[in-house]
C-alpha positions in Angstrom: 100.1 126.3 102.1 102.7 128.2 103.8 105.0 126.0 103.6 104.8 125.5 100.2 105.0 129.3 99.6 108.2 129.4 101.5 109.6 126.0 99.7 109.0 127.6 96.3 110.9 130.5 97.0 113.7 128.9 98.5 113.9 126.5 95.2 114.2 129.4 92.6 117.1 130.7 95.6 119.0 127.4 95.0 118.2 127.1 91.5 119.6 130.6 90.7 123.0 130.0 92.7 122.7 126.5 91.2 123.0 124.9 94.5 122.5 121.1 94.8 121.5 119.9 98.2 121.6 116.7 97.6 125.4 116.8 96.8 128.4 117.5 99.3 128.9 119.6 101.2 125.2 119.9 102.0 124.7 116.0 102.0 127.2 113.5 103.6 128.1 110.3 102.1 125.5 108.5 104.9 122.8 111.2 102.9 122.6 113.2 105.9 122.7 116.8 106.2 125.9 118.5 106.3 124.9 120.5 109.4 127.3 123.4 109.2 126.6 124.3 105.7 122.7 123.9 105.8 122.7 126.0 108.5 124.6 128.9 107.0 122.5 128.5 104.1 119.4 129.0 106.4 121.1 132.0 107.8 122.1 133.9 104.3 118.4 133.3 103.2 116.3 134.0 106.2 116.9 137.7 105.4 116.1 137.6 102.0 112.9 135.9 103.0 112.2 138.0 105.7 111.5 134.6 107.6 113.2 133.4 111.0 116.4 130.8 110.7 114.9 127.9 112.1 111.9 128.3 109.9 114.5 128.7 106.7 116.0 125.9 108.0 113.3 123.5 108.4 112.6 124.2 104.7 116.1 123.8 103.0 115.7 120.5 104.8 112.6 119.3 103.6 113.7 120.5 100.4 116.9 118.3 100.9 115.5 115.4 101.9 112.8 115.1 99.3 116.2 116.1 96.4 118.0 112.9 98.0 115.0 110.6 98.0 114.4 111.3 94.2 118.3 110.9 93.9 117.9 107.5 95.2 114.6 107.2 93.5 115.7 107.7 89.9 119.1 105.2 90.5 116.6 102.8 91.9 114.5 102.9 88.5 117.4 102.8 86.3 119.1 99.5 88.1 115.5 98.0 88.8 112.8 99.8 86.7 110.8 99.9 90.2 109.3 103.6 90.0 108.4 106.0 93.0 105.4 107.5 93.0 103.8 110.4 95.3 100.3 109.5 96.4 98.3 112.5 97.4 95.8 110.7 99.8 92.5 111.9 101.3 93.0 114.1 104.0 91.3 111.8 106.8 93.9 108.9 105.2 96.8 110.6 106.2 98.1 110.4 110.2 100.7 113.5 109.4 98.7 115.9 107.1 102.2 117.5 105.9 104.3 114.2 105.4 104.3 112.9 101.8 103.6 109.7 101.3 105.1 107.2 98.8 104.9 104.0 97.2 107.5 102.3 94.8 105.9 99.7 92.3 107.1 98.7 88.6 105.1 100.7 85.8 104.3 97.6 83.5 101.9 96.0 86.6 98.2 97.0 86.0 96.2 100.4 87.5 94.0 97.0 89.2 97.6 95.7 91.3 98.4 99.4 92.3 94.7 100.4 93.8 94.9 97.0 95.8 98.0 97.8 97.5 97.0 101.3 98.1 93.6 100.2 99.4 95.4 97.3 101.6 98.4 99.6 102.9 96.4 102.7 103.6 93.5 101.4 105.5 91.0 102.4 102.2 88.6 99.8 100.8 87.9 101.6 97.3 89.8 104.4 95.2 89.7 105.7 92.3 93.2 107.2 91.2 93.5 110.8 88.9 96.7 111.6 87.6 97.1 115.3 85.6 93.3 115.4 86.3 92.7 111.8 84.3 90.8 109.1 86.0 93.0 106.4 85.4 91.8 102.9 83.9 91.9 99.7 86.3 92.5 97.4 83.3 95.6 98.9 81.9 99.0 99.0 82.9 100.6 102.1 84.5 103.2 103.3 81.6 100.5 103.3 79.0 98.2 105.5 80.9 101.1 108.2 81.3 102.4 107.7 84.8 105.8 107.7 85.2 109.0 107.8 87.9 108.0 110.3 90.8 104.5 111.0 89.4 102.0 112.5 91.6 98.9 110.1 91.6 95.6 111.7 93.3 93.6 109.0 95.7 89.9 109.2 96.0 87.9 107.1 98.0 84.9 105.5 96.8 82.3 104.4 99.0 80.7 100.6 99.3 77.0 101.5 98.0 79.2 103.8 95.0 81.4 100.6 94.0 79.0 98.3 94.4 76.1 99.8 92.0 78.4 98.7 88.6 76.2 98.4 85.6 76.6 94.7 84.9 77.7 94.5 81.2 80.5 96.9 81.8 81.5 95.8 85.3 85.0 94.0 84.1 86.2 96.7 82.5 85.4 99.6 84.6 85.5 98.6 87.9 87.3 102.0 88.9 83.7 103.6 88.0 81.0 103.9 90.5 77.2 103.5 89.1 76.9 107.3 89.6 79.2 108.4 87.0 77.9 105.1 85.2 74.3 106.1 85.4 74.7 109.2 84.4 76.2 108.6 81.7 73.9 105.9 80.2 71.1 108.6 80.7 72.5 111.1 78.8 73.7 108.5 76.4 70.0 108.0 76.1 68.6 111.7 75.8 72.3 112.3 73.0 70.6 109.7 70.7 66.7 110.7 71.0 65.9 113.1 67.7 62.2 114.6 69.2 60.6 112.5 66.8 58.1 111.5 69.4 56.1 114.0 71.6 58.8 115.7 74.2 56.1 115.4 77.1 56.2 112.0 77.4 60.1 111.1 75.9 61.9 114.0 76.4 65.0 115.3 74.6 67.9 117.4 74.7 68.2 120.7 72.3 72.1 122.7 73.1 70.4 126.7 72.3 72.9 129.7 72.3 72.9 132.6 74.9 70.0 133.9 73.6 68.3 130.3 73.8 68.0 129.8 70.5 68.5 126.1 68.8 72.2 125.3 67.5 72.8 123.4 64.7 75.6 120.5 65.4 76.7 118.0 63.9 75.4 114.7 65.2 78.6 112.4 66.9 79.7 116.8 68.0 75.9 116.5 69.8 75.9 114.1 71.4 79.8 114.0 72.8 78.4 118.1 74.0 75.3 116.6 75.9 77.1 114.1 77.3 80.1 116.5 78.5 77.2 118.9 79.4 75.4 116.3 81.7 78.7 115.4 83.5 79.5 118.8 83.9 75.9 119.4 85.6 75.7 116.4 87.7 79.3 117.4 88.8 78.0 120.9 89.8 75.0 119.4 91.8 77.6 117.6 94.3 79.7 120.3 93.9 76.5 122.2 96.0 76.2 119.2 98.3 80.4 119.6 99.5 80.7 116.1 97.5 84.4 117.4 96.2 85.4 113.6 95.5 82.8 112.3 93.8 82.2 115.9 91.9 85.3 116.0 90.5 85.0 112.1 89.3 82.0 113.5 87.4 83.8 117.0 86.2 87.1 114.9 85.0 84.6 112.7 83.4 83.0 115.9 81.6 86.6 117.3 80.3 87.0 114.3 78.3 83.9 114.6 76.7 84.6 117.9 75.7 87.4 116.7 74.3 85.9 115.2 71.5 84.6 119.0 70.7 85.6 120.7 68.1 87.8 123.7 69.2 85.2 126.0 66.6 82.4 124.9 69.0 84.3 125.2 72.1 85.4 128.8 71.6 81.8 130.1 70.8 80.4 128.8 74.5 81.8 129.4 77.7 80.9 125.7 79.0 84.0 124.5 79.1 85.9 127.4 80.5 83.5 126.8 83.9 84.3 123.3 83.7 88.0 124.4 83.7 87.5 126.5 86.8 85.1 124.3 88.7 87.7 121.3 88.5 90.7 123.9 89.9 88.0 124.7 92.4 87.8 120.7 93.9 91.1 120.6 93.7 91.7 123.8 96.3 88.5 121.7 98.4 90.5 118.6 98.3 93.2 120.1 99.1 95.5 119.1 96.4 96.9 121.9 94.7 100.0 119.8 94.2 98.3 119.1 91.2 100.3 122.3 90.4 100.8 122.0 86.9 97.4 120.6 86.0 95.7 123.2 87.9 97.8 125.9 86.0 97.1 124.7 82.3 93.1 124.6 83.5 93.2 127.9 84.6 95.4 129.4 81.4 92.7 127.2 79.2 89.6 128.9 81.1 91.3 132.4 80.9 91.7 131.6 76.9 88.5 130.3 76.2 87.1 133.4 78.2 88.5 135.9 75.8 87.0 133.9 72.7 83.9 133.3 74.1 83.2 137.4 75.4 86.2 139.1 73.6 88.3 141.4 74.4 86.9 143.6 77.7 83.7 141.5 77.4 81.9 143.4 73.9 80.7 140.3 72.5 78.9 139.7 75.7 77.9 143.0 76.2 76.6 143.0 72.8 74.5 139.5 73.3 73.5 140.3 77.2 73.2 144.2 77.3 75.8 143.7 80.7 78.4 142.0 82.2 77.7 142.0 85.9 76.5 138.5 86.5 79.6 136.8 84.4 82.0 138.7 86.7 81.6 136.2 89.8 83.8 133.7 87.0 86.4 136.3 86.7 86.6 136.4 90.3 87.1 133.0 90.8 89.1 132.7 87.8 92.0 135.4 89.7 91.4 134.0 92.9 92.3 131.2 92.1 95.2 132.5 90.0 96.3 134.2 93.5 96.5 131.5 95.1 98.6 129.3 91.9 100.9 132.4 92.5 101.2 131.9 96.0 102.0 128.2 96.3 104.6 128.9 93.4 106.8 131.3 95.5 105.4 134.5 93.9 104.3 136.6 95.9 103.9 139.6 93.8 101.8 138.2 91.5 99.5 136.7 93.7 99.2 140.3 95.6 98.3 141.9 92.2 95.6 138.7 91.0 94.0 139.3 94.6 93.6 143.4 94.6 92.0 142.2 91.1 89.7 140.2 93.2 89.0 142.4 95.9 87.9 144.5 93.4 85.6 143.0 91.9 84.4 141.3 95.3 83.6 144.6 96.6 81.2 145.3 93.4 79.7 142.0 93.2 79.6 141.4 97.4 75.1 142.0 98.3 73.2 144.7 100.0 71.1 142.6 102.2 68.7 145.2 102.6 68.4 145.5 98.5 68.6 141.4 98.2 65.1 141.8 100.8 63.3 144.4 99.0 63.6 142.5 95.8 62.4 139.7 97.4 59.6 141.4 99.3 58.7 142.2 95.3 57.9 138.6 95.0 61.2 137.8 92.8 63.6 134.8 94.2 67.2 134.8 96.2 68.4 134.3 92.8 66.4 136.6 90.6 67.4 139.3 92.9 71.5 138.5 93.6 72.0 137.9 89.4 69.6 141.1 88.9 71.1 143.3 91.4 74.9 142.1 89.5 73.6 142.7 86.2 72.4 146.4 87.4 75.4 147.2 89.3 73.6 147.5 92.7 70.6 149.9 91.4 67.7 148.3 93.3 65.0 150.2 90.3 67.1 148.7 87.8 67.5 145.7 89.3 63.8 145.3 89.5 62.9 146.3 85.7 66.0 144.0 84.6 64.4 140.8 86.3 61.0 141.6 85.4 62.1 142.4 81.8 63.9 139.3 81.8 60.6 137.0 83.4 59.0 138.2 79.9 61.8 137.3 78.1 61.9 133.7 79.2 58.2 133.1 78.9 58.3 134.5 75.1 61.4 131.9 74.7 59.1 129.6 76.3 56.6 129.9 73.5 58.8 130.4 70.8 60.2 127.0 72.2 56.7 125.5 72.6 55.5 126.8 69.1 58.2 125.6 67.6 57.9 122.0 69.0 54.6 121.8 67.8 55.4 122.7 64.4 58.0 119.9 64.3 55.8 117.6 66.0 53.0 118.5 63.2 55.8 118.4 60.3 57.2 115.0 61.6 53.5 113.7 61.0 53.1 114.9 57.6 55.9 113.0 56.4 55.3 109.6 58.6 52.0 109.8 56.4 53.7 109.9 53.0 54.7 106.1 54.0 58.5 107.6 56.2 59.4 106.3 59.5 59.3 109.1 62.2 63.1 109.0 63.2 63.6 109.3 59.0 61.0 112.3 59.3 62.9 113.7 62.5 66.4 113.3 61.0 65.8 114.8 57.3 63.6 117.5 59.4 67.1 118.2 61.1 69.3 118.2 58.0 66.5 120.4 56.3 66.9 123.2 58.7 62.5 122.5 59.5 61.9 123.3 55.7 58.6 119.9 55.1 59.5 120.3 51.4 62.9 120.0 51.6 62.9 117.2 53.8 60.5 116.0 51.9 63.3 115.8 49.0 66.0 114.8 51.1 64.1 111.2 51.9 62.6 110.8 48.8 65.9 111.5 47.0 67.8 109.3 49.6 65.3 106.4 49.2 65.7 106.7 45.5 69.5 107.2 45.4 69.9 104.2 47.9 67.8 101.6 44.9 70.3 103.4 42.8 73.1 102.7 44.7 72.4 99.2 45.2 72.0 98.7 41.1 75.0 100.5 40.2 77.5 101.7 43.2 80.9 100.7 40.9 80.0 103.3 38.5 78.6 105.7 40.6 82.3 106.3 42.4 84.0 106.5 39.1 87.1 108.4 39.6 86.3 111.1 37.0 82.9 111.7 39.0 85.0 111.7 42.3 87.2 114.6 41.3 84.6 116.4 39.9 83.1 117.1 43.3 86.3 117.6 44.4 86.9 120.5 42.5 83.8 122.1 43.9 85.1 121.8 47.0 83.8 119.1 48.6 85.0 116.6 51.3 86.4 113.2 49.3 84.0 110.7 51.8 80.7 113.1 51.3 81.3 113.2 47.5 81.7 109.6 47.4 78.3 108.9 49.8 76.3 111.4 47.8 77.3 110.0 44.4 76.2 106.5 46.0 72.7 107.9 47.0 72.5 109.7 43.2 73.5 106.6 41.7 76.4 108.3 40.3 75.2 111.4 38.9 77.2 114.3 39.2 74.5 117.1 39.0 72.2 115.5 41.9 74.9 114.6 43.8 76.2 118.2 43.9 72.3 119.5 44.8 72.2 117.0 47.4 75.6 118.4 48.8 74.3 121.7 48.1 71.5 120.9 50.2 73.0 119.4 53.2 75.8 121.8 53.7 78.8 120.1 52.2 77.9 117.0 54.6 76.1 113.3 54.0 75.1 112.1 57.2 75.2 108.1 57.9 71.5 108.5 58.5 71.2 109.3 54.8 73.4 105.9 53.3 70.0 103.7 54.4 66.9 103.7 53.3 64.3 104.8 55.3 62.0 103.2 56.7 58.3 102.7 55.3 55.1 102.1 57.3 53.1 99.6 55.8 49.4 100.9 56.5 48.4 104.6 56.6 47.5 104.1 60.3 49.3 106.4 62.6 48.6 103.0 65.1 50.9 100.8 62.9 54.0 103.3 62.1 57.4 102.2 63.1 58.4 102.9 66.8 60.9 105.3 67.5 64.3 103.5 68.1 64.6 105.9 71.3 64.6 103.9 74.6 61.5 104.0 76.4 62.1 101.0 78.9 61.1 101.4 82.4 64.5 101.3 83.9 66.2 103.9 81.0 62.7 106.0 81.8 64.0 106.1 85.6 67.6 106.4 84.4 66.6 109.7 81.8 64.9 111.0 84.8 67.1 110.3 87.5 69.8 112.7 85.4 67.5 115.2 84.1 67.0 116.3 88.2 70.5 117.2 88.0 69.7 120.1 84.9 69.1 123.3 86.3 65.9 125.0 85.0 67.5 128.4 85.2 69.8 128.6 83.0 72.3 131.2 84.4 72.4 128.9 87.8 76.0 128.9 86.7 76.5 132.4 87.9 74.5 132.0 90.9 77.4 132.3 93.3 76.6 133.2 96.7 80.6 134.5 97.0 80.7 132.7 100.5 83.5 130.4 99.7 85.6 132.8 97.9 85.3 135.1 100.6 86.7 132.6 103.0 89.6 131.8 100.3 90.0 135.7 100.0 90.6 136.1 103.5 92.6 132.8 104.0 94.9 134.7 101.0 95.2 138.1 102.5 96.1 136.2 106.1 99.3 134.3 104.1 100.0 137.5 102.3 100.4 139.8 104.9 101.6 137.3 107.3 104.7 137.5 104.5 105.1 141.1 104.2 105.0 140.9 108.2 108.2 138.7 107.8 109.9 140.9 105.4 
């Protein structure tokens, strides 16, 4: 990391006396060094560095070298179209750990043709390839997946049992995948589309709540692409516990583009995806390749961002929804810490001196009594209860202890809010499955209808009516003059066309049924729904959710992953970052040493 630090400095040196190293007099005709004139170059800069000659001089020539290999590398793609790429390999693949390593291949050959020459040169039976902190698809050509001349291309290994366990159907296609990131998933695939129709003891189901636990109300295709980001992001934690950096991050990358598929509304109200953004950087600095400079940058500027939205400006919104801040502090201190060390490998040294007295700061505040973390414990609360209480109080051990036993009573009221409240749906959903509707009907019009059995009530009898409607009379029903008039109300074109289908065309139904669902006709709504054809509760429609015994073991295999407490998140011990701290203030000073 040193040398890096050093590098970057030198760089903005040359850049500002716009010297070229890889042009005479500092590079012969032969592209070796033009000895005399590097050297007084290492000479005038030592000084400014504060750093011996020979060091300086080792650096402008690594600099060199790697400015006259690009040279060479950039004529070579213009007279050939054969690209040079930087492969960042795993540590135990490389024989010098600070020799780069490269590999020239045309851009138009598939991901598939690159990974077997990487996996044949290098000694490694499996990888999976990241580039700008995107898994990278087997089945598709380099250029079209973003990789260019002199990109940096990240190398994970996978292991034999990992690329082995492919799901069979899908094994052509994503062949880069192992069955963990497969398997999960297909499990949360399976919990996104479940709608608690049927009783959540024995087919369980995901709700996403707010800080204070409480239910949110998302759009469907928004749901389930946040469960599925969600259940990335936690299986991606888990290994990140067990030290499994590689395959976490597969997992975590595999999160990021869910969340993509967020809306930025949704994104800015929950702080999900800012820890996502941080615990990605945070593989990176475990892998060791913070030459994913620019990627690491952007995650950390995003997380920063999404921070300030999420808790506003000096933390009042969360002040407001939590009563304190304490516990949410240990992501600001990995947040700077790890915006020390961007600053570092980037030459600038200030900055990163400033992020880390930020982080010492707070490290000193949010660092344990050991003595308080025991009498807490000795009260019967857990490691956790007491390091997130004693955060949240600042230290005060009698505060500390009222906070977590206040809190205990908080989540066993939310517990039988939540239990109450299931019960009520469950009872609701069996109402209406006796009035003739299909459960998953009941379940989804229960959704739209905000839990209001009248209203849902309407919402499938109207649908079932408007779809007969519909059916009879669908040209006239979209008649432009009915179109517009929903328009001018303010309506979305494709809703007001969907509920003038399930109206059968009339304008002052449609607009109710609009009224009703918030602007918004679900797809679940264009069908009919589905009619039991006895009273019996024995002969009503299945629920479409799977309940086969290998998704049962899949749903449960992933649901391991969730952690029941949910501020786990913030349950950071602080002993890696007070390895990182001290690894920082060891560069830091060893620089100011120099100078």
């Amino acid at each position: 990391m040193a040398e890096q630090n050093t590098e970057a400095k030198l760089k903005n040196l040359l850049k500002q006396e716009k010297i070229y190293l890889w042009n005479p007099p500092y590079t012969d005709d032969d592209n070796q060094p033009g000895q005399q004139h590097m050297q007084e170059l290492a000479n005038r800069y030592a000084p400014l560095l504060g750093l011996l000659a020979p060091e300086v001089s080792v650096a402008l020539e690594s600099i060199r070298v790697l400015a006259v290999k690009r040279g060479k590398g950039n004529k070579m793609f213009r007279e050939t179209n054969m690209a040079t790429l930087e492969l960042l390999l795993p540590r135990d693949s490389k024989k010098d750990p600070k020799a780069k390593t490269y590999l020239e291949t045309r851009l138009d050959v598939s991901l598939q043709q690159l990974m077997d020459r990487i996996a044949e040169e290098f000694g490694l039976k499996h990888v999976k390839l990241i580039l700008n902190g995107k898994t990278l698809s087997a089945d598709q050509p380099l250029d079209q997946q973003g990789v260019k001349n002199h990109s940096k291309v990240m190398v994970l290994k996978v292991s034999d049992a990992e690329w082995k366990q492919q799901l069979t159907e899908d094994e052509e296609k994503k062949k880069n995948q192992n069955e963990s990131i497969q398997r999960t998933q297909k499990g949360f695939q399976i919990l996104s589309e479940r709608d608690g129709s049927e009783d959540p003891d024995a087919t369980p189901f995901l709700e996403i709540g707010d800080q204070k636990g409480n239910p949110l109300n998302i759009p469907h295709k928004e749901k389930k692409a946040l469960i599925l980001a969600m259940g990335f992001h936690e299986k991606g934690r888990s290994l990140m516990k067990k030290k499994q950096y590689e395959n976490a991050l597969c997992h975590l990358l595999q999160a990021d583009q869910q969340f993509s598929q967020c809306g930025s509304t949704l994104l800015s109200s929950v702080d999900n995806f800012a820890v996502l953004q941080l615990d990605i950087v945070w593989c990176y600095r475990a892998l060791e390749a913070l030459s994913c400079l620019e990627d690491g940058r952007s995650r950390l500027q995003r997380a920063e961002e999404c921070f300030l939205k999420c808790y506003g400006e000096h933390q009042q919104r969360l002040l407001r929804i939590k009563g304190n801040t304490g516990r949410e502090d240990v992501l600001f201190l990995r947040l700077y810490l790890l915006q020390s060390l961007m600053f570092y490998i980037e030459g600038d040294d200030r900055q990163a001196r400033a992020q880390l007295s930020r982080v010492e700061s707070l490290y000193s505040r949010l660092v344990l009594d050991s003595e308080k973390m025991a009498q807490l414990m000795s009260l019967g609360f857990t490691d956790r209860e007491a390091r997130l209480g004693l955060r949240a109080c600042q230290g005060d051990l009698q505060e500390a202890a009222i906070h977590i036993s206040n809190r205990r009573q908080e989540q066993e009221d939310l517990k039988q809010r939540e239990r109450q409240r299931r019960r009520t749906r469950m009872e609701a959903i069996s109402t209406l499955s006796e009035l003739g509707f299909s459960r998953r009907d009941a379940a989804r019009a229960l959704h739209h209808a905000n839990g209001d059995v009248d209203k849902a009530y309407g919402i499938l009898h109207d649908s079932s009516q408007a779809a007969q409607a519909s059916n009879n009379n669908s040209e006239s029903a979209l008649s432009p003059d009915k179109v517009q008039q929903l328009l001018y109300l303010g309506f979305e074109r494709d809703s007001s066309e969907a509920a003038l289908r399930l109206t059968g065309g009339d304008v002052q139904s449609a607009t109710q049924l609009l009224l009703d669902n918030q602007g918004f006709v679900s797809a679940e709504l264009l069908s009919p729904p589905s009619t039991s054809s006895s009273s019996s509760p024995s002969s009503e429609e299945p629920s479409t959710s799977s309940t086969s015994p290998e998704d049962t073991e899949l749903v449960n295999e992933v649901l391991e992953d969730i952690s029941h407490h949910e501020e786990d998140y913030l349950d950071l011990t602080l002993e890696e970052e007070s390895e990182l701290i001290a690894a920082m203030k060891t560069y830091l000073s060893r620089e100011s040493t120099l100078s």
